[in-house]
C-alpha positions as CSV (number, residue, x, y, z in Angstrom):
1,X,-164.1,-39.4,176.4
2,X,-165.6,-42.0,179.2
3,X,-168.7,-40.3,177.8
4,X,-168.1,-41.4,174.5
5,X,-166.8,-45.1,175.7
6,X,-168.7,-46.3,178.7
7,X,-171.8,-44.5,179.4
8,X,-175.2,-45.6,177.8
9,X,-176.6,-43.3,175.1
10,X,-180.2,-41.5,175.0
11,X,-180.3,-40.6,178.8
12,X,-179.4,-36.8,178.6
13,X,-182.4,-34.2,178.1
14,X,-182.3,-31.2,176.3
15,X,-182.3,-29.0,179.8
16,X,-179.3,-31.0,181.1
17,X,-176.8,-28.1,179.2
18,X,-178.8,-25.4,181.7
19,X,-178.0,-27.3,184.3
20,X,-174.5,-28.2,183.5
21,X,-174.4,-24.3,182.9
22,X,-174.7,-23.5,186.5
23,X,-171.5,-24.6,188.0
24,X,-169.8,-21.7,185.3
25,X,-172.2,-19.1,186.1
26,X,-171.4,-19.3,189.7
27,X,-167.9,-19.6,189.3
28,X,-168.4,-16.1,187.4
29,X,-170.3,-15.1,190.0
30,X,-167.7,-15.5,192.4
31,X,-164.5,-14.3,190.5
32,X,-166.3,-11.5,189.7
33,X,-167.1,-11.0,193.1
34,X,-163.5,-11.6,194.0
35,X,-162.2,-8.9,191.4
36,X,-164.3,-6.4,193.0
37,X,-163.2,-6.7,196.3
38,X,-159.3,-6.9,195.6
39,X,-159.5,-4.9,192.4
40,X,-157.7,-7.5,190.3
41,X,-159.6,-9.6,188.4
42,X,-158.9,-13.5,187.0
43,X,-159.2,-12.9,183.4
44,X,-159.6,-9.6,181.1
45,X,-162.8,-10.5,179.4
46,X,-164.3,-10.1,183.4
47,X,-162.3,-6.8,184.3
48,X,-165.4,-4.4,185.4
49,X,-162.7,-1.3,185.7
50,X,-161.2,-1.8,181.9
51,X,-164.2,-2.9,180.1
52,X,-167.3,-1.9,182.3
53,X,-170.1,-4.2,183.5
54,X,-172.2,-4.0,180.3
55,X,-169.3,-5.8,178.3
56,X,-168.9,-7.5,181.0
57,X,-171.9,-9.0,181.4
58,X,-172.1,-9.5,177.5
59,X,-169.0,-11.4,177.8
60,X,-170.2,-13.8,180.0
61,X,-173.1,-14.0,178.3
62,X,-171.6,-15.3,175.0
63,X,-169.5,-17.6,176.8
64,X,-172.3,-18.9,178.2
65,X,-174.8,-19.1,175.4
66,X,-171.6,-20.9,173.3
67,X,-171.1,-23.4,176.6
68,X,-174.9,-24.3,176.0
69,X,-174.7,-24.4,172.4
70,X,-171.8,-27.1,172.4
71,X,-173.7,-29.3,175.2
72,X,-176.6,-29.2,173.0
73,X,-174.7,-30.5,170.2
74,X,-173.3,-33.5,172.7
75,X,-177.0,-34.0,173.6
76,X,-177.8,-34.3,169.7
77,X,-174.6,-36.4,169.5
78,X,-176.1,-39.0,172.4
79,X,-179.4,-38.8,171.2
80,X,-178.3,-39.9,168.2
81,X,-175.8,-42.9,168.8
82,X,-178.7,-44.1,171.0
83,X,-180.5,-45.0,167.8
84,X,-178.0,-46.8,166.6
């Protein structure tokens, strides 16, 4: 929301959702790295003993790909109050 309000519009680039991506990715990284060394893992979609690591990895995938397609749509969305 501060977004929204406060900030000046037009600054973000269309790579800025790849970046903003990272911090999730690693997080993933990390529980997954976590489940696998205490054999419990954070959330189901991530559990590489129930669902394997190709659905696994497919999961995070799709989360990802829909984390980047929503900041996309915020970039769109500064873009175009900038022109206003």
């Amino acid at each position: 929301m501060f977004w929204l309000l406060f900030t000046r519009k037009g600054r973000l680039s269309w790579r800025d959702p790849l970046l903003w991506a990272l911090y999730p990715l690693a997080y993933l990284a990390y529980a997954l790295a976590r489940g696998v060394a205490e054999g419990k893992y954070a959330y189901p979609f991530i559990d590489v003993s129930a669902n394997g690591w190709v659905a696994v990895m497919s999961n995070g995938a799709t989360i990802a790909l829909g984390f980047i397609a929503v900041a996309e749509v915020l970039v769109l969305v500064d873009r175009m109050l900038a022109q206003r």
